[in-house]
C-alpha positions as CSV (number, residue, x, y, z in Angstrom):
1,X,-46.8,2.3,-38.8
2,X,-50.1,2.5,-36.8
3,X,-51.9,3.4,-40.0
4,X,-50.6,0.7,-42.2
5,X,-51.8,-1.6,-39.4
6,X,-55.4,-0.2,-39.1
7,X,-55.9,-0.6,-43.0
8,X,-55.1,-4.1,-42.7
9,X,-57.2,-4.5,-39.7
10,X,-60.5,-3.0,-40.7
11,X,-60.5,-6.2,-43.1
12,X,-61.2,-8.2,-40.2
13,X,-65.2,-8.0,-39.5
14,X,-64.3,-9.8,-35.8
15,X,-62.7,-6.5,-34.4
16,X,-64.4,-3.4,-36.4
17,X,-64.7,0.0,-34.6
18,X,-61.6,-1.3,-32.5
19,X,-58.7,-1.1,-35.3
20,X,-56.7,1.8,-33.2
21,X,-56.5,0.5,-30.3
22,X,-55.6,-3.1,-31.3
23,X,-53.1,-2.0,-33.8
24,X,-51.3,0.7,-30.8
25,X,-50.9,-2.7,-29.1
26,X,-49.6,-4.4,-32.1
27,X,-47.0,-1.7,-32.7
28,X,-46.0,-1.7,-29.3
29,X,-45.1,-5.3,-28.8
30,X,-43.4,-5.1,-32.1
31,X,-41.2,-2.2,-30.9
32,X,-40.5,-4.8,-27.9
33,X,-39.5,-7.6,-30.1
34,X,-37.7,-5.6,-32.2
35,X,-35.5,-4.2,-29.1
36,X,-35.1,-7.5,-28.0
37,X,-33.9,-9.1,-31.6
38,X,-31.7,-6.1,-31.8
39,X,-30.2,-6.8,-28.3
40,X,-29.5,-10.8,-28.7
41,X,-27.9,-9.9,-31.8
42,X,-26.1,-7.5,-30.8
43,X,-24.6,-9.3,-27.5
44,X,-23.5,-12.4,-29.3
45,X,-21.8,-10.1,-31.7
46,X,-20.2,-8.0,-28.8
47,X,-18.7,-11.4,-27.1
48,X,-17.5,-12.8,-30.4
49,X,-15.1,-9.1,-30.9
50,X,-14.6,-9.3,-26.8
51,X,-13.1,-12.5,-27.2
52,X,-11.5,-12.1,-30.5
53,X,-9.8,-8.9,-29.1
54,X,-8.6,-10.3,-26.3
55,X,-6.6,-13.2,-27.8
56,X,-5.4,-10.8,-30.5
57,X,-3.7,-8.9,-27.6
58,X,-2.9,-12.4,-25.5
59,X,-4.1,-11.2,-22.0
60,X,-5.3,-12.4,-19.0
61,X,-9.2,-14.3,-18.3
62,X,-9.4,-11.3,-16.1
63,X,-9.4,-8.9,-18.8
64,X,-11.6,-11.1,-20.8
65,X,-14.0,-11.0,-18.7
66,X,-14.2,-7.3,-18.4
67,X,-14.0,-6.5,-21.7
68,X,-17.1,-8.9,-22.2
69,X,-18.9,-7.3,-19.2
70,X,-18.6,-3.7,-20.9
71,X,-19.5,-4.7,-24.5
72,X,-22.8,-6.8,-22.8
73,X,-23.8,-3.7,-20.7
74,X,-23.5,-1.1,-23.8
75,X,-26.1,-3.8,-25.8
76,X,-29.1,-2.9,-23.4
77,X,-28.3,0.3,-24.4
78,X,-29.8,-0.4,-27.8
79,X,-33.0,-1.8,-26.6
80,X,-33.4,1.0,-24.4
81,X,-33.2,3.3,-26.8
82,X,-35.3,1.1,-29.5
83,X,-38.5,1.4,-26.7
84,X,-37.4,5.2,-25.4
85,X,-37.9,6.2,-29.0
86,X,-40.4,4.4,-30.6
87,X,-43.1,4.2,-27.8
88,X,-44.2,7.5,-28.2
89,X,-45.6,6.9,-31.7
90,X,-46.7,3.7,-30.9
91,X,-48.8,4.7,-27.9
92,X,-49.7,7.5,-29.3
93,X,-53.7,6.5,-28.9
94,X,-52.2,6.2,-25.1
95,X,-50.1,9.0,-23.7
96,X,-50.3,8.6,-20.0
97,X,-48.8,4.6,-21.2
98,X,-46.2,5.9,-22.9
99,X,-44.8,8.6,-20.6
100,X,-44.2,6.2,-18.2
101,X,-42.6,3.7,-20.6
102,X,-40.8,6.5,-21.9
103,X,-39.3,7.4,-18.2
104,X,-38.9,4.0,-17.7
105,X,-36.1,3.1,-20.9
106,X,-34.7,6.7,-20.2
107,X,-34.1,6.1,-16.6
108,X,-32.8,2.5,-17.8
109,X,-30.6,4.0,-20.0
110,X,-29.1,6.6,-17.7
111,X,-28.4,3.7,-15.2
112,X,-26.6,1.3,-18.1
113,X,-24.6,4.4,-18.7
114,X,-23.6,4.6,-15.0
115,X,-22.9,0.9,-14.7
116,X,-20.6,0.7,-18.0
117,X,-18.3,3.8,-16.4
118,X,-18.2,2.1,-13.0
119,X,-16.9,-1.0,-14.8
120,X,-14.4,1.3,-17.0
121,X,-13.5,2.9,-13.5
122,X,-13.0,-0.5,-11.9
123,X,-10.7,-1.6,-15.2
124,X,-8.4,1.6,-14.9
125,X,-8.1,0.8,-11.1
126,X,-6.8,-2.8,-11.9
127,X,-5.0,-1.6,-14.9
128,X,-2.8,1.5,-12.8
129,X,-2.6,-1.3,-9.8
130,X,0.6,-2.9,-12.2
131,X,1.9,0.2,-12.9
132,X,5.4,1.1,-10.6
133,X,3.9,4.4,-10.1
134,X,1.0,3.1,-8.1
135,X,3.4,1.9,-5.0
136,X,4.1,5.7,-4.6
137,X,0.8,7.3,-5.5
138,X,-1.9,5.4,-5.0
139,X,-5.3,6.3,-6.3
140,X,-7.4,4.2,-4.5
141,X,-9.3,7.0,-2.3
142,X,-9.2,9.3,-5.7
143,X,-11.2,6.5,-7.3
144,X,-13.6,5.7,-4.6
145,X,-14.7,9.4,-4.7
146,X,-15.0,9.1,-8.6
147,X,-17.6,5.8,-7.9
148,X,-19.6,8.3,-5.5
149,X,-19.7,11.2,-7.5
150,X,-20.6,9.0,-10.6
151,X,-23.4,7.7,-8.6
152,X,-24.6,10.9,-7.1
153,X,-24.7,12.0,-10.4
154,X,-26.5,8.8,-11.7
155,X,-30.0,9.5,-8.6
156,X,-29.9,13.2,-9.7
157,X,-30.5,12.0,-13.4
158,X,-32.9,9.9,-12.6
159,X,-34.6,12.1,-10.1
160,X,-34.6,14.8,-12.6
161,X,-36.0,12.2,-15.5
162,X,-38.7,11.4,-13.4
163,X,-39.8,14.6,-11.7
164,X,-38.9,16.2,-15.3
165,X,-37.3,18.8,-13.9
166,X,-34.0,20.6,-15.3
167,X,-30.8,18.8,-13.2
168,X,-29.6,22.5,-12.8
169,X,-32.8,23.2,-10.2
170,X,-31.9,20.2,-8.2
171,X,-28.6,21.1,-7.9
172,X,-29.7,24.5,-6.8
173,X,-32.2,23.0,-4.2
174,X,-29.0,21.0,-3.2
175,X,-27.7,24.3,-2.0
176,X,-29.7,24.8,1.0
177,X,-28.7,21.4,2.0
178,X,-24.9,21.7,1.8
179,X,-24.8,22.0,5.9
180,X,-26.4,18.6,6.1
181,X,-24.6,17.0,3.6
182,X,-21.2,18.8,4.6
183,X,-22.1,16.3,8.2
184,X,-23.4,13.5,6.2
185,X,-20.4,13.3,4.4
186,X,-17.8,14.9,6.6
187,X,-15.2,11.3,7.2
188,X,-15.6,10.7,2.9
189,X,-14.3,14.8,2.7
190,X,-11.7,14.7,5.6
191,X,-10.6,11.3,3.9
192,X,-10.5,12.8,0.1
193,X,-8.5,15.6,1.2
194,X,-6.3,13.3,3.8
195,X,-5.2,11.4,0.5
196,X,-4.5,14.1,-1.7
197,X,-2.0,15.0,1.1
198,X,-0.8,11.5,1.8
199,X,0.2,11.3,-2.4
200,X,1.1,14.8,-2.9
201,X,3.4,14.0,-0.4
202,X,4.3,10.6,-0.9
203,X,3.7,9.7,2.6
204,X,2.8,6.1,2.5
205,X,1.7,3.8,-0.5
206,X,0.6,0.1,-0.7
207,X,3.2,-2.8,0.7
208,X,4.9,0.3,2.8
209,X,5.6,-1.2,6.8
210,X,4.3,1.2,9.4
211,X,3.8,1.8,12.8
212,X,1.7,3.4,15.1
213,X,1.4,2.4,18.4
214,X,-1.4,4.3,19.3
215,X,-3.5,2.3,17.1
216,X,-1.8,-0.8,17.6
217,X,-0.6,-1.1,13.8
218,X,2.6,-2.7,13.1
219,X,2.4,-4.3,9.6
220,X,2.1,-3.7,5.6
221,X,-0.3,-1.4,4.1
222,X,-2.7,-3.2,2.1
223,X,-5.2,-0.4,0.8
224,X,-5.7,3.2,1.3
225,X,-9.5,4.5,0.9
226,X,-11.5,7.4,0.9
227,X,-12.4,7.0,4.7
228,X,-10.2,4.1,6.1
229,X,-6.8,2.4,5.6
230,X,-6.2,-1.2,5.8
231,X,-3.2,-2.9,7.4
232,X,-2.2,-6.2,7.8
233,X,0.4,-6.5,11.1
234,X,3.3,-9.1,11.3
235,X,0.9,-10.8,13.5
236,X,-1.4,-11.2,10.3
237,X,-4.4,-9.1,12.2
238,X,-6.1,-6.4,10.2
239,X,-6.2,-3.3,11.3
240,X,-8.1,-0.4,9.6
241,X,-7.5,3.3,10.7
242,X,-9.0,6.5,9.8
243,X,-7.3,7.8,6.6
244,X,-7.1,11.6,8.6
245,X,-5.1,9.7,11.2
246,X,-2.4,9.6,8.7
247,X,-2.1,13.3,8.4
248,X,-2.8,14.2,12.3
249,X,-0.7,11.6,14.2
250,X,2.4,10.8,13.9
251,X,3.6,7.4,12.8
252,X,6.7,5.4,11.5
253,X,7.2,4.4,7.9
254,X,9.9,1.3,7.2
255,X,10.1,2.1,3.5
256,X,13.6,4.6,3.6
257,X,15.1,1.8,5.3
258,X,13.9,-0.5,2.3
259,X,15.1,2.4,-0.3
260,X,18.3,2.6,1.1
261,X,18.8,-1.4,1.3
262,X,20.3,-1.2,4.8
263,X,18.8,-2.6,8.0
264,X,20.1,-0.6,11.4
265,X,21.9,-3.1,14.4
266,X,22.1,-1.4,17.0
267,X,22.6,-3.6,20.1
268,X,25.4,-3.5,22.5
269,X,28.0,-5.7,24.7
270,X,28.0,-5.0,28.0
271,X,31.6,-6.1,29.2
272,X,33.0,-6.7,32.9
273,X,34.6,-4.0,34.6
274,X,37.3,-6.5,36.1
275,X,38.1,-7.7,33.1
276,X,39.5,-4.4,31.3
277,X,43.3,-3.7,31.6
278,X,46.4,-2.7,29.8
279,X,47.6,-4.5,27.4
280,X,51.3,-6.5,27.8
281,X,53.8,-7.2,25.4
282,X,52.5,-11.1,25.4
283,X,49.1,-9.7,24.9
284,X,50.7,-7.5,21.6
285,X,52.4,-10.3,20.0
286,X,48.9,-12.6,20.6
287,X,46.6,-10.1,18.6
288,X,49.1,-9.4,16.3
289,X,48.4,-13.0,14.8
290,X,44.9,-11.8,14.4
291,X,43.9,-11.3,10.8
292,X,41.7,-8.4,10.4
293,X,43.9,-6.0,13.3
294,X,47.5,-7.1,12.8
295,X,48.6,-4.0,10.6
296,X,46.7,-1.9,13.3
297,X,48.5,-3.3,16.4
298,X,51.7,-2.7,14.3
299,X,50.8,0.1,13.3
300,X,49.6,1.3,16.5
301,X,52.0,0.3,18.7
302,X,54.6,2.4,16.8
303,X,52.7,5.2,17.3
304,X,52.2,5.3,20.5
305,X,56.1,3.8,20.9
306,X,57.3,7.4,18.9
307,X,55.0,9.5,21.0
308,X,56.3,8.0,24.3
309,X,60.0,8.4,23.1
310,X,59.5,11.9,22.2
311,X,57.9,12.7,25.3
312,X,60.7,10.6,27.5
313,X,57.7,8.6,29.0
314,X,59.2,6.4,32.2
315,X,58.0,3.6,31.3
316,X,58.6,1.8,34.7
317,X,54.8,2.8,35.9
318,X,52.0,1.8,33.7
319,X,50.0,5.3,34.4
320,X,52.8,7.1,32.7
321,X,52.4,8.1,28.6
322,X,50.1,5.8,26.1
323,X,49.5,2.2,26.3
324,X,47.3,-0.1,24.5
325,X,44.0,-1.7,26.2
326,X,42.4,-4.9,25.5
327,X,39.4,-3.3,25.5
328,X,40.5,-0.9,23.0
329,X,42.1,-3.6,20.9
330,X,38.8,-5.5,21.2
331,X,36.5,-2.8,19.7
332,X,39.0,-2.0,16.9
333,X,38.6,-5.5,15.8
334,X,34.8,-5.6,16.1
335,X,35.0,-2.5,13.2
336,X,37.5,-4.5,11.1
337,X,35.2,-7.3,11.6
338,X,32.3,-5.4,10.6
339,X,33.9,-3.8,7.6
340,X,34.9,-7.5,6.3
341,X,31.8,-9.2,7.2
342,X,30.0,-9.6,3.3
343,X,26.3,-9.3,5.3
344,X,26.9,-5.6,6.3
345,X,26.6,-2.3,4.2
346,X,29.7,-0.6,3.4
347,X,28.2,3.0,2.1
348,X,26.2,3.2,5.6
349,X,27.4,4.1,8.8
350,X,29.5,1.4,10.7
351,X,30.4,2.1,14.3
352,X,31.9,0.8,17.1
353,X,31.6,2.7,20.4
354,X,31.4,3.2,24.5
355,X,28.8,3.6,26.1
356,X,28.6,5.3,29.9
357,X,29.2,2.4,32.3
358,X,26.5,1.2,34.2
359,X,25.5,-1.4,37.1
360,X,26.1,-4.0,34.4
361,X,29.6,-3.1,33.0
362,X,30.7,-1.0,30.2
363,X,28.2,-1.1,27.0
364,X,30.2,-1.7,23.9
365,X,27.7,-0.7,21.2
366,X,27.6,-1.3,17.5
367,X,25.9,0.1,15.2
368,X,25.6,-0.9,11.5
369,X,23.6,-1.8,8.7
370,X,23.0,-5.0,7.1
371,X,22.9,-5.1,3.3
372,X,20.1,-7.6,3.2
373,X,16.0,-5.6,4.5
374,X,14.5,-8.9,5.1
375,X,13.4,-9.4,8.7
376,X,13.8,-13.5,8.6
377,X,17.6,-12.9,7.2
378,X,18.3,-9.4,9.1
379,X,17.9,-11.3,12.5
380,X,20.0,-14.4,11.1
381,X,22.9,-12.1,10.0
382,X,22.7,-9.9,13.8
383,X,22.9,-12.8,15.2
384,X,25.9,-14.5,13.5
385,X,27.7,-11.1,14.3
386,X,26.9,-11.1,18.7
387,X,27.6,-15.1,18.4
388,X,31.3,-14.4,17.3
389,X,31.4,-11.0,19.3
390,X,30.4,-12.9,22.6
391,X,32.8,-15.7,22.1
392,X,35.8,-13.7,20.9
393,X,35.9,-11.2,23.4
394,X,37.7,-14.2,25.7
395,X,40.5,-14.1,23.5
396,X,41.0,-10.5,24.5
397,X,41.0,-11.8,28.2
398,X,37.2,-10.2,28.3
399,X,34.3,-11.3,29.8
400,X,31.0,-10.7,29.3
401,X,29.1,-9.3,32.5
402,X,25.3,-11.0,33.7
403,X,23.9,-10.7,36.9
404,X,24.7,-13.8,38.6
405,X,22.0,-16.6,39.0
406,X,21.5,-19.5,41.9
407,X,24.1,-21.8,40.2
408,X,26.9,-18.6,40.6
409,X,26.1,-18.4,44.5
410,X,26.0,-22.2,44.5
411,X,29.4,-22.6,43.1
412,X,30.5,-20.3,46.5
413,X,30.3,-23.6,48.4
């Protein structure tokens, strides 16, 4: 090409004796408008197939835009290549030029490489985001160390394109500095290997609710990285904790209790001492007109009417054989209650129980699950329950003990 331009030169008296020179230039700036024709071209034609692709598949602006952003990055590849090649003959008249042009569009290059698989990278992390599998293994911390080691890789390139060196005899100076970069690095490496065990394991994933008070976390996950991981509490704070946290303290994962779709109550009654006695026949024939316990009274009291028969019971003293309680009656009906009440889980545990008295009467406790995880509606539904427990347990001539306040002693007078 140079040669074809000096013959045409050397007819032009104005610049004899400087043909060479003036046609390397030439040939030079029409390597760089040729790299830059190519590249216009080939961008407009990139976006036209981007878009085109896109509304062939009917997705989102989001995936437009990415698909757009790869295809423009991969046309300065051409242009790159164009100069990387091409200078070299151009300039030949110049070589110290063209090696560092040369460098230059190969060290572009490497770099359009490294940007196009950060935006691939970037795509699959978006794309594996809808996935179900992501809520249990999340890859998050595998793909921030992929963007590190892609860059890493990227400044050894370039170093080596610019030193000229082989990439192998960097990596082997690297050697004698894997003590410093085993402490430069040391939170990234704790944190790669603290999420490989946090998904082998399936420990936590994205939207699970921990807690760990020594960190003051009490929230949602909202992303797990290669060094940190980000929750949001209920208090809508955010909170970020070491990712090796996870694996060395100990901390409290909601997301069985959202797998099983049960919510634990677990709250009791304390009732009055005073208020606790054996049931009469009255008292019988009252909570036998109770819904949910009439078959048990019935049944019940024939029971224990048989056993005291067989064991010719005198009946004349109340301490003498079985009898019925109201207390007893009363915590029978809070079960039935509980096993009727549409709100609570019927495949999960539902008990009603004593507790060991105290200063403030005897603790009826009950413990249950609701069928319904959602805090707002859990709290509605336990609730509900202790509203109808604390006003029913009058109709089983129970009351419920508090310490007494100033208008108790005031009532005295």
């Amino acid at each position: 090409m140079i040669e074809a331009i000096s013959l045409y030169l050397k007819k032009i008296p104005l610049i004899a004796g400087y043909e060479q020179e003036l046609a390397s230039v030439i040939a030079f700036v029409s390597v760089i408008c040729i790299a830059v024709l190519v590249h216009l071209t080939t961008k407009g034609i990139a976006i036209r197939l981007a878009s085109a692709l896109i509304k062939l598949i009917k997705n989102s602006q989001e995936d437009m835009y990415k698909s757009r952003l790869i295809l423009s990055k991969l046309t300065y590849l051409t242009p790159a290549a164009i100069i990387y090649y091409y200078t070299p003959s151009a300039l030949a008249l110049y070589p110290a030029v063209s090696d560092v042009i040369t460098i230059i569009a190969l060290v572009a290059m490497v770099i359009i490489v490294t940007l196009i698989l950060n935006v691939l990278i970037d795509t699959f992390a978006e794309v594996y985001k809808t996935w179900e599998v992501s809520k249990r293994m999340p890859l998050t911390s595998f793909i921030q160390l992929a963007r590190i080691l892609l860059f890493f890789l990227c400044g050894i390139a370039v170093v080596s394109v610019i030193l000229n060196e082989s990439p192998a005899k960097l990596f082997a100076g690297l050697g004698a500095m894997t003590a410093v970069l085993m402490l430069v690095f040391k939170d990234p490496i704790m944190g790669f290997a603290a999420g490989i065990q946090l998904s082998s394991n399936s420990m936590v994933a994205p939207g699970d609710c921990v807690e760990m008070p020594k960190y003051g976390v009490d929230g949602d996950i909202m992303e797990i990285g290669l060094t940190t991981v980000k929750v949001r509490n209920f208090d809508k704070t955010i909170t970020t904790v070491p990712t090796q946290a996870l694996i060395e303290d100990s901390f409290k994962n909601w997301r069985g209790m959202q797998e099983t779709g049960g919510r634990r109550i677990k709250r009791a009654v304390c009732i009055n001492l005073n208020s606790v006695r054996f049931c009469t026949k009255e008292d019988l024939e009252r909570f036998g007109s109770i819904q949910y316990i009439s078959e048990y009274i019935e049944e019940k009291h024939k029971e224990i009417a048989e056993y005291n028969t067989a064991q010719k019971v005198n009946l004349e003293s109340l301490a003498n054989g079985r009898r019925m309680t109201n207390i007893g009656v009363f915590r029978n009906y809070i079960e039935a209650y509980l096993q009727h009440h549409p709100k609570i889980h019927k495949h999960l545990t539902i008990l009603v129980r004593q507790l060991n008295p105290t200063k403030n009467g005897l603790p009826v406790e009950i413990y249950a699950f609701t069928n319904d995880t959602n805090w707002k509606r859990y709290e509605s539904i336990q609730s509900d329950i202790f509203d109808h427990i604390l006003a029913v347990a009058t109709e089983f001539d129970l009351t419920v003990f508090q310490n007494p306040s100033g208008a108790d002693f005031n009532s005295f007078k």
